[in-house]
NUZA-79700 format. One record per residue: x, z, y of N, C-alpha, C, O, CB in turn; residue in three letters. Coordinates in nm, 3 decimals. Glycine has a CB too. Layout:
BEGIN
PT      n_px      n_pz      n_py     ca_px     ca_pz     ca_py      c_px      c_pz      c_py      o_px      o_pz      o_py     cb_px     cb_pz     cb_py   code
PT         X         Z         Y         X         Z         Y         X         Z         Y         X         Z         Y         X         Z         Y    ALA
...
END
This chain:
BEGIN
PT      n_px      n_pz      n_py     ca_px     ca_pz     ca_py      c_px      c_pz      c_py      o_px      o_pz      o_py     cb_px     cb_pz     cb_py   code
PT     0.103     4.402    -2.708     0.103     4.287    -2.794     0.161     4.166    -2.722     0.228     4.073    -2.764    -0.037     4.258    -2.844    UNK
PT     0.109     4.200    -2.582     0.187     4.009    -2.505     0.296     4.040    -2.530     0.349     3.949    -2.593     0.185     3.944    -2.313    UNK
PT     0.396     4.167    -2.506     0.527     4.167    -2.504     0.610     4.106    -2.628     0.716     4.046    -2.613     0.557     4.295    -2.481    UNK
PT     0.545     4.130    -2.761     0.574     4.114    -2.874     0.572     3.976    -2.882     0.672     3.926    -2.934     0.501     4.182    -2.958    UNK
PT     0.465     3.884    -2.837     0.440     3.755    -2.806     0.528     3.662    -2.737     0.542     3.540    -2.748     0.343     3.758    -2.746    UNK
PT     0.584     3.751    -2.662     0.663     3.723    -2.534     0.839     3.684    -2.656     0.918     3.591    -2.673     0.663     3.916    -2.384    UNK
PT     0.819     3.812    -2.704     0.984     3.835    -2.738     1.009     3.675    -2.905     1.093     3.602    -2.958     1.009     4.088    -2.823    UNK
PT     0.855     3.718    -2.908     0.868     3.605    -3.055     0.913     3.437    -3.014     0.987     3.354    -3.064     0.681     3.590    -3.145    UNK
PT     0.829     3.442    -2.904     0.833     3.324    -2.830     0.938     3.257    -2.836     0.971     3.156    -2.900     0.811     3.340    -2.715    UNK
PT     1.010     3.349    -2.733     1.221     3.337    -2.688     1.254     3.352    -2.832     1.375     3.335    -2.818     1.328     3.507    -2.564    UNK
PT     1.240     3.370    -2.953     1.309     3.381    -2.997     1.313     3.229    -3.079     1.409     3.160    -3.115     1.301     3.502    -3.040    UNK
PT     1.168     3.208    -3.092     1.163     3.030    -3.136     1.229     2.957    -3.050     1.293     2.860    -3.090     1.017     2.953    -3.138    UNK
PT     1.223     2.994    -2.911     1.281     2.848    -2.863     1.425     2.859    -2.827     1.494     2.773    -2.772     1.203     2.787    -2.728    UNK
PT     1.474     3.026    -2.884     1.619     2.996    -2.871     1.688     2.932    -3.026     1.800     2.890    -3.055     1.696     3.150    -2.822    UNK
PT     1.565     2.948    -3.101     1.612     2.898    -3.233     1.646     2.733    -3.235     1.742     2.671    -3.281     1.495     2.934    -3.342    UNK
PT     1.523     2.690    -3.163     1.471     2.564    -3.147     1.605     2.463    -3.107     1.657     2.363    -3.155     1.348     2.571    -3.029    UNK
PT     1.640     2.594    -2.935     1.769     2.497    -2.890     1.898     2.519    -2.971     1.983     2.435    -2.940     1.813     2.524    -2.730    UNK
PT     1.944     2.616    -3.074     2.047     2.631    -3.155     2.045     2.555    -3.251     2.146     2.488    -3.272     2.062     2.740    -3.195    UNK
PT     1.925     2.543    -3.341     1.879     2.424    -3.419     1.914     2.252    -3.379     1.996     2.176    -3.430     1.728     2.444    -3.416    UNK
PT     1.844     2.235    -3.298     1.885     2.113    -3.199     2.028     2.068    -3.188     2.085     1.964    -3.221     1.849     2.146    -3.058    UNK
PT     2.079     2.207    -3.118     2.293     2.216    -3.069     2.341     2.147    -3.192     2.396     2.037    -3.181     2.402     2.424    -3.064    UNK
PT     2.322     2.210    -3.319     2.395     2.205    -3.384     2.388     2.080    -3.493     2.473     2.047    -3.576     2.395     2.320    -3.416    UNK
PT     2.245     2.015    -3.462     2.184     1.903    -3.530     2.252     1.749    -3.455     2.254     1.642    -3.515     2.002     1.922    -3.510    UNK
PT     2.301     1.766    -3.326     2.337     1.675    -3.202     2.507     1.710    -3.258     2.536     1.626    -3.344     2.269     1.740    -3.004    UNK
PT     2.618     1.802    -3.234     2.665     1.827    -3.310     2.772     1.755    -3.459     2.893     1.734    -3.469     2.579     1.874    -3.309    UNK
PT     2.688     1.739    -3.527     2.685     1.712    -3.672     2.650     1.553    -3.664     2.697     1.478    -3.749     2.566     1.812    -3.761    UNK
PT     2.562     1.500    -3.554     2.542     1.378    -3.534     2.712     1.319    -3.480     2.778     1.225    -3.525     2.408     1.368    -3.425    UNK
PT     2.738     1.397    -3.389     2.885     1.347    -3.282     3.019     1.256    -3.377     3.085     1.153    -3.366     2.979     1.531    -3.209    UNK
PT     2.992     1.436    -3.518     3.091     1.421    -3.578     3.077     1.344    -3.635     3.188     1.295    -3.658     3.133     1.491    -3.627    UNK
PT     2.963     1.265    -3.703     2.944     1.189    -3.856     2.992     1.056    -3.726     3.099     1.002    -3.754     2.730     1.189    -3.977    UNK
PT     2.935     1.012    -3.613     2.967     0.926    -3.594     3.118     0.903    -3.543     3.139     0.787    -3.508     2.879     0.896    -3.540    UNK
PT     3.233     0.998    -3.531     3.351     0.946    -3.518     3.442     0.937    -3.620     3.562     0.922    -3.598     3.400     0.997    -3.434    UNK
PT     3.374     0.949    -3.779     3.439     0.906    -3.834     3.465     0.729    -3.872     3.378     0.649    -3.839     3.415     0.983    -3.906    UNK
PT     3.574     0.689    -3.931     3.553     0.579    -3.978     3.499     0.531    -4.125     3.523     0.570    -4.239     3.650     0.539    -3.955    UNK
PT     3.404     0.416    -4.063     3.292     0.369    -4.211     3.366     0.249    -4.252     3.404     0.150    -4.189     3.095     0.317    -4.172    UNK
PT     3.381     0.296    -4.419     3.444     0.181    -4.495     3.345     0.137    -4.551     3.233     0.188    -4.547     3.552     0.205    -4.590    UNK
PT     3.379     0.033    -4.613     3.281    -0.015    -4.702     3.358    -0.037    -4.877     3.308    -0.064    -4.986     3.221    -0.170    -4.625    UNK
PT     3.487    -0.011    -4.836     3.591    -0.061    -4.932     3.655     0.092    -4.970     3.731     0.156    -4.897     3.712    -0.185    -4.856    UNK
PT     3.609     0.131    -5.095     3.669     0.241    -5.156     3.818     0.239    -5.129     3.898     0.147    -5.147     3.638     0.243    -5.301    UNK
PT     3.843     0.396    -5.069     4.036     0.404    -5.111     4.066     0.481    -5.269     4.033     0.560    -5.357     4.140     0.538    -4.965    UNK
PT     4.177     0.358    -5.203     4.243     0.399    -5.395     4.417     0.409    -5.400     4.462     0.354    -5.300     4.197     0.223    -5.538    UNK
PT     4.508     0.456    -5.475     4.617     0.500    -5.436     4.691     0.397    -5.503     4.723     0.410    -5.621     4.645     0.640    -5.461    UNK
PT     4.732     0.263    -5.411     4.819     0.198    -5.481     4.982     0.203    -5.473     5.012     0.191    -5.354     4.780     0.086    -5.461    UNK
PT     5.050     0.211    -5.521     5.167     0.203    -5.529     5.262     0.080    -5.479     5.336     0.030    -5.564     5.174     0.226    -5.639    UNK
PT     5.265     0.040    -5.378     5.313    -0.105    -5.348     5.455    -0.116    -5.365     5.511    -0.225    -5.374     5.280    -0.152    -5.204    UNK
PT     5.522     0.008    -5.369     5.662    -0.039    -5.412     5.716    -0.061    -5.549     5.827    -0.110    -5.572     5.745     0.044    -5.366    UNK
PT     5.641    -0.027    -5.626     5.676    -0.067    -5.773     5.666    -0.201    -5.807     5.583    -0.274    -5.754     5.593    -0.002    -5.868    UNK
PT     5.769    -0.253    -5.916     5.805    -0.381    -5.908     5.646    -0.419    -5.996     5.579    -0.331    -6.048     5.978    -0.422    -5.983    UNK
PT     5.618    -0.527    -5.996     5.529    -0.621    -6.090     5.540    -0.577    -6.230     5.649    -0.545    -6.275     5.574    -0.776    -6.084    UNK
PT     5.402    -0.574    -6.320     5.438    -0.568    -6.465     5.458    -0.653    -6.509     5.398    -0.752    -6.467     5.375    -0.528    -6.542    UNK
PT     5.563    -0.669    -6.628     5.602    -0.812    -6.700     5.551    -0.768    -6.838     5.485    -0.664    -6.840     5.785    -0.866    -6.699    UNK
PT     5.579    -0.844    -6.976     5.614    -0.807    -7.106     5.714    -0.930    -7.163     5.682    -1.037    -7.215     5.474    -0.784    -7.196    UNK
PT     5.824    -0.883    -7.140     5.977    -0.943    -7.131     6.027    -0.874    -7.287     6.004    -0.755    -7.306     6.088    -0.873    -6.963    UNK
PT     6.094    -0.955    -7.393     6.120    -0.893    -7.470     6.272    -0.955    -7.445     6.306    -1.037    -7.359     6.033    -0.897    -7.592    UNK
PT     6.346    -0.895    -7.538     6.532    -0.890    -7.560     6.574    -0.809    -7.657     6.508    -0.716    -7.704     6.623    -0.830    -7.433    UNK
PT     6.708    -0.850    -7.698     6.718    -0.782    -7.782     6.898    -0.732    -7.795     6.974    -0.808    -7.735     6.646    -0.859    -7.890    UNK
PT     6.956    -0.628    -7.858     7.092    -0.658    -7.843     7.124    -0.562    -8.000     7.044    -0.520    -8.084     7.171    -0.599    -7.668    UNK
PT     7.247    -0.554    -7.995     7.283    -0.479    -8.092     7.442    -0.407    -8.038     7.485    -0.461    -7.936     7.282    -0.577    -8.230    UNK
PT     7.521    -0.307    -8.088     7.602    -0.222    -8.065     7.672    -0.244    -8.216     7.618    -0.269    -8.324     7.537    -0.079    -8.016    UNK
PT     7.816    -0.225    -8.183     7.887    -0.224    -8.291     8.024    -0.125    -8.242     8.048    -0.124    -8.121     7.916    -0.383    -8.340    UNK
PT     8.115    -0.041    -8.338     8.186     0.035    -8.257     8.295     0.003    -8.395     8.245     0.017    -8.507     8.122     0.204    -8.197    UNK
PT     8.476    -0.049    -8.384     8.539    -0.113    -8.456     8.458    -0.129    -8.627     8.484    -0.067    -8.730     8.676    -0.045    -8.439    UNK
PT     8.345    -0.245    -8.599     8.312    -0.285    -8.699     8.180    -0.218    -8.770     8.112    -0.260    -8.863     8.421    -0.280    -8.762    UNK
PT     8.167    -0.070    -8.671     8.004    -0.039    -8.764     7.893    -0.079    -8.680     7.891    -0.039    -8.564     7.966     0.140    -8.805    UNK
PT     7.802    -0.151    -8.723     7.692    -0.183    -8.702     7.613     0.002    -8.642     7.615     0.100    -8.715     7.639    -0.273    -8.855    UNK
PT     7.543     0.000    -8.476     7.509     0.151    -8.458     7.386     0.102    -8.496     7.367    -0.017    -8.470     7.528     0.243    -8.309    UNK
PT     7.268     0.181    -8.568     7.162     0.178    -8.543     7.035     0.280    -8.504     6.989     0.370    -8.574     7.156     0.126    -8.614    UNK
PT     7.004     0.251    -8.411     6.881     0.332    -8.385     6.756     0.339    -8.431     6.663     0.281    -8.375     6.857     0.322    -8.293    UNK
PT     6.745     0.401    -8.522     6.641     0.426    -8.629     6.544     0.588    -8.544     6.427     0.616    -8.518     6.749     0.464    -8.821    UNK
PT     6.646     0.638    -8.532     6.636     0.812    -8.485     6.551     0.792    -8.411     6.573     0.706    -8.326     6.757     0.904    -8.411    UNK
PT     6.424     0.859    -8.413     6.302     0.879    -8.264     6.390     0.939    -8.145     6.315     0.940    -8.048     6.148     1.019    -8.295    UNK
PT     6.483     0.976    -8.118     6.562     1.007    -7.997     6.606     0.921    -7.897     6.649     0.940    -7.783     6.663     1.056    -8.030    UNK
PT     6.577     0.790    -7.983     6.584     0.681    -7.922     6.450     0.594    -7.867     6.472     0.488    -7.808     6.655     0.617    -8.005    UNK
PT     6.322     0.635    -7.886     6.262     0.589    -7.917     6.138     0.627    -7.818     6.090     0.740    -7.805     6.276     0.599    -8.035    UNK
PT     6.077     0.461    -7.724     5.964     0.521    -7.636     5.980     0.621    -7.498     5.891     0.686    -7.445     5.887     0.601    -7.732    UNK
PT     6.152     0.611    -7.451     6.151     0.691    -7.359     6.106     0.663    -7.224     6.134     0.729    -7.124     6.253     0.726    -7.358    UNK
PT     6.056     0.592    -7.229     6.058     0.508    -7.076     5.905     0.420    -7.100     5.888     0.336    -7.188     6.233     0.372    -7.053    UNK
PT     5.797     0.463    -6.996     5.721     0.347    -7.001     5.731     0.199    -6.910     5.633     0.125    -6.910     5.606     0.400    -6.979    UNK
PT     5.851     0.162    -6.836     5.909     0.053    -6.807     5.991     0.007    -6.881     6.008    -0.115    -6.868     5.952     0.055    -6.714    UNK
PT     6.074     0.080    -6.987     6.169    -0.007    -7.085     6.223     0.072    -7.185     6.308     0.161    -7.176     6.289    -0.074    -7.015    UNK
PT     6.158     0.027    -7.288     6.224     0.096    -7.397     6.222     0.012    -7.535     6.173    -0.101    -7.538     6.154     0.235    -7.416    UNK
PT     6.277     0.075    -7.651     6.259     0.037    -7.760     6.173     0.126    -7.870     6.155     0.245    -7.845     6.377     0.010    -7.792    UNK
PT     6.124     0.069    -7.985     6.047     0.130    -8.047     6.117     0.138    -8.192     6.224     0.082    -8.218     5.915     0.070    -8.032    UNK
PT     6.010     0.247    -8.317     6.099     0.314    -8.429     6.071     0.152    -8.531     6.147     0.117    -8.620     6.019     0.510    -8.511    UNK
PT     5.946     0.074    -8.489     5.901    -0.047    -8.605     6.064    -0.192    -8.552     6.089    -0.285    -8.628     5.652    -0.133    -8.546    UNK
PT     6.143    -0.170    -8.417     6.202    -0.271    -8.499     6.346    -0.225    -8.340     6.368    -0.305    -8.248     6.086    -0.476    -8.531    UNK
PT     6.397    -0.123    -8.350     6.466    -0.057    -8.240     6.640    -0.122    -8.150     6.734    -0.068    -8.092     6.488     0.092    -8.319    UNK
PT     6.604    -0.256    -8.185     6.724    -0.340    -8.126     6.592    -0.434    -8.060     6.619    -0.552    -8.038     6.863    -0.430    -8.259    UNK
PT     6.526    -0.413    -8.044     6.419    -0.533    -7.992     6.383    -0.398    -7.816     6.338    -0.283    -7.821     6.212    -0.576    -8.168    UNK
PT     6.414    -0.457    -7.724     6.403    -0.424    -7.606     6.240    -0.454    -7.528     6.215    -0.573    -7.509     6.522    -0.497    -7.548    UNK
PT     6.151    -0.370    -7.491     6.034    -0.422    -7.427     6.046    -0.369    -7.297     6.069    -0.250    -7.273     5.901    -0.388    -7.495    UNK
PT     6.031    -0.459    -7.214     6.048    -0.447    -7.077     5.944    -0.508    -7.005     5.926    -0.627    -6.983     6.168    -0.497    -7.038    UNK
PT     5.849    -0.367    -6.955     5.699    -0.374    -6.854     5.732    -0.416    -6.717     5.660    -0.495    -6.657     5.616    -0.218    -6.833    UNK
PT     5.836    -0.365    -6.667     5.893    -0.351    -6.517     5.957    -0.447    -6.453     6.078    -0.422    -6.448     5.979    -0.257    -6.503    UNK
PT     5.918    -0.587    -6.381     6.016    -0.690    -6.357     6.127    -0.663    -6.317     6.138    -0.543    -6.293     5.983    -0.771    -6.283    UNK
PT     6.230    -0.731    -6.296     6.311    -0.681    -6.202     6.466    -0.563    -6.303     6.586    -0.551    -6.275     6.178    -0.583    -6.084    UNK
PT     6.396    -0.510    -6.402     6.484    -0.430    -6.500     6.587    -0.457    -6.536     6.588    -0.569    -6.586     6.445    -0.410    -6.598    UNK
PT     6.727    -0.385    -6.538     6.845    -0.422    -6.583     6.890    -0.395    -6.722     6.827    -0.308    -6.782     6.924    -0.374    -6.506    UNK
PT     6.972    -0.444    -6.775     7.074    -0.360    -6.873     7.074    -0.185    -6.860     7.034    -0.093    -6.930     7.240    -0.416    -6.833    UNK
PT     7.132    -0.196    -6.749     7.190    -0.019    -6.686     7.030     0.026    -6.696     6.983     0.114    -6.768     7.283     0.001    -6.464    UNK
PT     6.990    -0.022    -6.645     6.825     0.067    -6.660     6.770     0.104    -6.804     6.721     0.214    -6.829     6.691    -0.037    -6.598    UNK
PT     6.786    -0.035    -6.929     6.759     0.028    -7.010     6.852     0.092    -7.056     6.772     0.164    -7.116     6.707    -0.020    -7.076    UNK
PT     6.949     0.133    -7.085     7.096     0.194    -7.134     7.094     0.351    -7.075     7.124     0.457    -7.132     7.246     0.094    -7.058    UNK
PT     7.039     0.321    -6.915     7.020     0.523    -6.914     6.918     0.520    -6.932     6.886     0.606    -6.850     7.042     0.636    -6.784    UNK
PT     6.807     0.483    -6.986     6.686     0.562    -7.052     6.737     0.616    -7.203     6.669     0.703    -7.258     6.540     0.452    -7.070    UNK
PT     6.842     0.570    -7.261     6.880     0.650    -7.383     6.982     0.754    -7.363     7.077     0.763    -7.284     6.930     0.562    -7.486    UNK
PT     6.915     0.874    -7.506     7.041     0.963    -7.500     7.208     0.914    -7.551     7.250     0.915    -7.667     6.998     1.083    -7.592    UNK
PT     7.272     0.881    -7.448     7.394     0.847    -7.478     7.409     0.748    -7.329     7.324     0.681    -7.271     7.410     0.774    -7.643    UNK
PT     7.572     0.777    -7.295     7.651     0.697    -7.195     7.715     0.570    -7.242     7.769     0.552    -7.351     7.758     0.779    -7.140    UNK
PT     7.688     0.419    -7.072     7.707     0.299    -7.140     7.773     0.247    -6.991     7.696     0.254    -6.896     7.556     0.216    -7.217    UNK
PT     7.897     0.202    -6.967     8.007     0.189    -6.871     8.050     0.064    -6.882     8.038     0.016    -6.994     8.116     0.279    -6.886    UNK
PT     8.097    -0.004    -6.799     8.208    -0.152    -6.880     8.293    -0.074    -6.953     8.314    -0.135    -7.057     8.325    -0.271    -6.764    UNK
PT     8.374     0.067    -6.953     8.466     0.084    -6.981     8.457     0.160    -7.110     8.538     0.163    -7.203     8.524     0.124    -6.887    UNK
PT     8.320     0.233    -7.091     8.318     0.357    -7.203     8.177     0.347    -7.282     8.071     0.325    -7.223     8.330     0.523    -7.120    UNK
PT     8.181     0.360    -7.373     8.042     0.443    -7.456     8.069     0.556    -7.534     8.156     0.587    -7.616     7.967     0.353    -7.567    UNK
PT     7.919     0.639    -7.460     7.953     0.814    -7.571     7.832     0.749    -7.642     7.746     0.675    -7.593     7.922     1.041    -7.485    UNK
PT     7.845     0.791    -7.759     7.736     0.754    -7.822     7.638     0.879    -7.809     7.686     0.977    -7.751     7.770     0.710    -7.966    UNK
PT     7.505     0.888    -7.855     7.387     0.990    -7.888     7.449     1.119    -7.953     7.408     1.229    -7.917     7.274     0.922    -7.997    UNK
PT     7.563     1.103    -8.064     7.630     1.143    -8.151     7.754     1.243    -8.055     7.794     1.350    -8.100     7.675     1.011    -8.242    UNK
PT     7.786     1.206    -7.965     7.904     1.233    -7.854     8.008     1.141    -7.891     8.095     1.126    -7.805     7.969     1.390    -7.850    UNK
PT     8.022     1.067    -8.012     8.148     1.027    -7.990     8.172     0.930    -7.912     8.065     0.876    -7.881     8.200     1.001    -8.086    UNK
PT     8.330     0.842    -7.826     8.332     0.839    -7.718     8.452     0.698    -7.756     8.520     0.729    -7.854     8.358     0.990    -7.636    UNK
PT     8.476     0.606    -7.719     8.472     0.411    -7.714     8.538     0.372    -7.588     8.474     0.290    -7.521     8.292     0.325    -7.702    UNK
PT     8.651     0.411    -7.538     8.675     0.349    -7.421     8.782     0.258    -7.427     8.870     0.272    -7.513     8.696     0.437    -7.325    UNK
PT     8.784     0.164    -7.343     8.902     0.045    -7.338     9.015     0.141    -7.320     9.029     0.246    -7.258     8.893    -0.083    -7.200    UNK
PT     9.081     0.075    -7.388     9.244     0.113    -7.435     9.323     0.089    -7.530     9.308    -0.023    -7.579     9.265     0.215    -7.452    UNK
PT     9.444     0.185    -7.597     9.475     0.126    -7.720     9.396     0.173    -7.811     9.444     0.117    -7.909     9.602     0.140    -7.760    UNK
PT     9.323     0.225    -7.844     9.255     0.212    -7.940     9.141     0.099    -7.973     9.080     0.093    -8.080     9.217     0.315    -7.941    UNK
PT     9.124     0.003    -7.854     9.036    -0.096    -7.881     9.007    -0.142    -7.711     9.068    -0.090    -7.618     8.896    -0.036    -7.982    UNK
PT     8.913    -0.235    -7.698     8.866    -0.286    -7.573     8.693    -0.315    -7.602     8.650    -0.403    -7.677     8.961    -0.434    -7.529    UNK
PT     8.611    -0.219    -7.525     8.477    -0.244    -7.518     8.469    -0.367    -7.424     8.520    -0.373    -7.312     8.397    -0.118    -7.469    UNK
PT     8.370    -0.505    -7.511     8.315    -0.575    -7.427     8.189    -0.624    -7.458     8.138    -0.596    -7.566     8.388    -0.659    -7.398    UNK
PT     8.137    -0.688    -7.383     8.004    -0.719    -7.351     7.979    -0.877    -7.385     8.066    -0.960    -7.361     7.977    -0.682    -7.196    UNK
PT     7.832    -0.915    -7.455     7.834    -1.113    -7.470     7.674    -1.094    -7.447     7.598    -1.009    -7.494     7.896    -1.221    -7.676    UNK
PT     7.646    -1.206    -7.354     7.486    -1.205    -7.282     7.498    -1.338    -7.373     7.594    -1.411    -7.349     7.444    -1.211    -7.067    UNK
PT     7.415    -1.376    -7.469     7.344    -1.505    -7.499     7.469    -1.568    -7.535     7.504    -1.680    -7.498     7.252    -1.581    -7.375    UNK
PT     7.537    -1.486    -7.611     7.707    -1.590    -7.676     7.807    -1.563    -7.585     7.913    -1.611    -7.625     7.705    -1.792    -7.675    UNK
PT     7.817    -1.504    -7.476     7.895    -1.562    -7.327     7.953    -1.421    -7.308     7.872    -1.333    -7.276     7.781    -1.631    -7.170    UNK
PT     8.081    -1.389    -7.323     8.137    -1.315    -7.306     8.091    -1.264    -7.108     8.097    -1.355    -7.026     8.274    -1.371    -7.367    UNK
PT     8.054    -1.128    -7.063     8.024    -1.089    -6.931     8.072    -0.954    -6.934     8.006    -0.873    -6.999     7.877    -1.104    -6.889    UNK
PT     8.150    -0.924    -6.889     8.205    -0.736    -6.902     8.073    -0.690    -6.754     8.024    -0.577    -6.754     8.474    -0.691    -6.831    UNK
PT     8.041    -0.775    -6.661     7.923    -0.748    -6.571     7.781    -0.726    -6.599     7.699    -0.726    -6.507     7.918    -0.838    -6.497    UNK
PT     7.747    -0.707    -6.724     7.626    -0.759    -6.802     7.499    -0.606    -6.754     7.379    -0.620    -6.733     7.682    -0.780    -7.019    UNK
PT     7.548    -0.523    -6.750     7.518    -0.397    -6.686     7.438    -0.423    -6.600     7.320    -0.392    -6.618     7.616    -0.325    -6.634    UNK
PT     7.469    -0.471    -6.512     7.422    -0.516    -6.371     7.295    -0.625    -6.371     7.213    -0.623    -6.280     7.554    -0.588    -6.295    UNK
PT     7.287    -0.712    -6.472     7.198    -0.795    -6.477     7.066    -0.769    -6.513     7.049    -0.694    -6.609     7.238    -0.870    -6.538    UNK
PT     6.973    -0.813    -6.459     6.829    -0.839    -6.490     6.816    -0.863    -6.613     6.905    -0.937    -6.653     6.768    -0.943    -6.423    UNK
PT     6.727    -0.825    -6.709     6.685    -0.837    -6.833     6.581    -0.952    -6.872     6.465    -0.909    -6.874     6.636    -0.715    -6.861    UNK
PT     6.594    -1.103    -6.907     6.529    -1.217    -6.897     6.475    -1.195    -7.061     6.522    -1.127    -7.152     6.628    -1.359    -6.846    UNK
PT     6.367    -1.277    -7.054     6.273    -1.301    -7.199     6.405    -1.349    -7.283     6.505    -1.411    -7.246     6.119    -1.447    -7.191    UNK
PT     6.368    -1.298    -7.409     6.500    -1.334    -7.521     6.630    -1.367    -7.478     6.681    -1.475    -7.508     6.474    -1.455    -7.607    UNK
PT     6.701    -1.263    -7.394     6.843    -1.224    -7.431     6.857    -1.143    -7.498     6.781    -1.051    -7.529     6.917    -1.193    -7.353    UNK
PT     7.019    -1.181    -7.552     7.045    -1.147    -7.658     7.171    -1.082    -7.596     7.245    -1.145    -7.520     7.044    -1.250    -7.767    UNK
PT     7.192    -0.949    -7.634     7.335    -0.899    -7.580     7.387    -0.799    -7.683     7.319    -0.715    -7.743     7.326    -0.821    -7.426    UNK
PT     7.554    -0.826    -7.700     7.639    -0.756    -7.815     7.714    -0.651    -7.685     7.753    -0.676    -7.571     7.769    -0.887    -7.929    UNK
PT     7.713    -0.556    -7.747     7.800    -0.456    -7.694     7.930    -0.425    -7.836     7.903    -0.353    -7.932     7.687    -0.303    -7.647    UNK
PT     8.043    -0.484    -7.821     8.133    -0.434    -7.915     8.297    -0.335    -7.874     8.368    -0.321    -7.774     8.161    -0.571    -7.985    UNK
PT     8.296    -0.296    -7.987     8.433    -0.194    -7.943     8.525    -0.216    -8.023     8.507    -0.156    -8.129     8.419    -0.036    -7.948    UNK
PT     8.625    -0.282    -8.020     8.742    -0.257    -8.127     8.825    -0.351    -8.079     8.825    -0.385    -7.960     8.711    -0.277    -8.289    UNK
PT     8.919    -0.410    -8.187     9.007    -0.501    -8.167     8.964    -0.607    -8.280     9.037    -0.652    -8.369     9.154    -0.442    -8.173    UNK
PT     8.827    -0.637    -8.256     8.828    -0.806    -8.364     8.884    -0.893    -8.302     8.947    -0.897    -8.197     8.682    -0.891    -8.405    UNK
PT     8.847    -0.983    -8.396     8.847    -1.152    -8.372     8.772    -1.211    -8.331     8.666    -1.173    -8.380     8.855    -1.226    -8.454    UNK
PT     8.755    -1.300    -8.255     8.659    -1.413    -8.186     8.552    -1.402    -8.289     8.432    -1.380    -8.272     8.727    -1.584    -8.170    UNK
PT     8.641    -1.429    -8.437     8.541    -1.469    -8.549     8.454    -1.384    -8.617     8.357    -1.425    -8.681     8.601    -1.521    -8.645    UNK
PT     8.500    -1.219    -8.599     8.404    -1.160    -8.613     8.297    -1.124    -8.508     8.180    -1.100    -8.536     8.445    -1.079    -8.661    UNK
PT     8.354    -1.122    -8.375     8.270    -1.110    -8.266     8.155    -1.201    -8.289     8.041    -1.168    -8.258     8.340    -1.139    -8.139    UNK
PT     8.184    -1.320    -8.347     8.046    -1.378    -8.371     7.993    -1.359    -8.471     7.880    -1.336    -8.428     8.031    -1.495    -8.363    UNK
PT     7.982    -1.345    -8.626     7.971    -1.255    -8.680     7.899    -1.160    -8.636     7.790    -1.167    -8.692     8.056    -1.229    -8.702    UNK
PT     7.906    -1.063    -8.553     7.844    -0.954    -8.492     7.726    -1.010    -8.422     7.614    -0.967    -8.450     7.936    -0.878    -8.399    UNK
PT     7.745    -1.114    -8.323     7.660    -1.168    -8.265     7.544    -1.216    -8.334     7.429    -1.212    -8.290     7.712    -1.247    -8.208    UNK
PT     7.590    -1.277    -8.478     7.476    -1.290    -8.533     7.388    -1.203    -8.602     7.294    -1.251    -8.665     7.493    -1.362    -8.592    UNK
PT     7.409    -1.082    -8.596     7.350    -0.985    -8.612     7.225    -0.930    -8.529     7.142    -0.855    -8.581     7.436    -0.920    -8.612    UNK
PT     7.219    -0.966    -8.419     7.103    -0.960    -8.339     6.981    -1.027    -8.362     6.967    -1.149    -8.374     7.133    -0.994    -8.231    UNK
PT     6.893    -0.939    -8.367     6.761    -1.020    -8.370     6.673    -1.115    -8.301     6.568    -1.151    -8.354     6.700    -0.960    -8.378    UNK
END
């Protein structure tokens, strides 16, 4: 029976010191981590600022008014897009947003030189006409390139008018 006593013994106090090891251990680790007090959270710091920037433009190709009515146009982008309740009216979340930015969020190509429309058909300077560009009345063939400001107004036209219909057209924008 002592032997049995003996063996139970060693066996508590090898429990005792494995118990212990591994309790000392578990202490080491908890303390080399680092203690926040300030939850992490995944921010995005390179994305520009949110705005709600509205604009607006309209498209004309020798003389037809284009309109985007079609949901194909519609909601592609949650930094800039247009919607089906009024789809020449531009909303822009994303500071910093261009022309070119909203122009490739739609199906269809938009160039100084060329427009394919949604449709494929295809608008480039030449003799058949000269695509140009008017930011806020002001003739800009650079307009692409520009930042998108609260209520501009921009005509994209294709043909061979007149000054006088170009405005005309212009007043077509909302």
């Amino acid at each position: 029976m002592s032997k049995t006593v003996g063996i139970c013994v060693l066996i508590i106090i090898i429990s005792l010191f494995g118990f212990s090891f591994f309790l000392n251990k578990q202490t080491t680790l908890d303390s080399t981590l680092p203690k926040n007090d300030i939850p992490i959270t995944n921010v995005d710091t390179s994305s520009a600022p949110i705005t709600n920037i509205k604009a607006s433009f309209v498209i004309f190709t020798n003389g037809t008014f284009r309109i985007f009515t079609a949901s194909m146009y519609h909601n592609l982008s949650p930094d800039i897009y247009i919607e089906a309740s009024n789809p020449n009216i531009v909303h822009v979340k994303k500071a910093g947003a261009t022309w070119n930015d909203f122009f490739s969020t739609l199906p269809f190509k938009l160039t100084s030189e060329c427009l394919t429309t949604g449709t494929k058909e295809t608008f480039c300077t030449g003799n058949r006409g000269t695509l140009k560009f008017y930011i806020n009345g002001e003739q800009n063939n650079n307009v692409l390139s520009q930042e998108i400001n609260e209520g501009d107004k921009l005509l994209v036209t294709f043909g061979n008018e007149s000054d006088e219909v170009v405005r005309g057209q212009f007043d077509k924008i909302p």
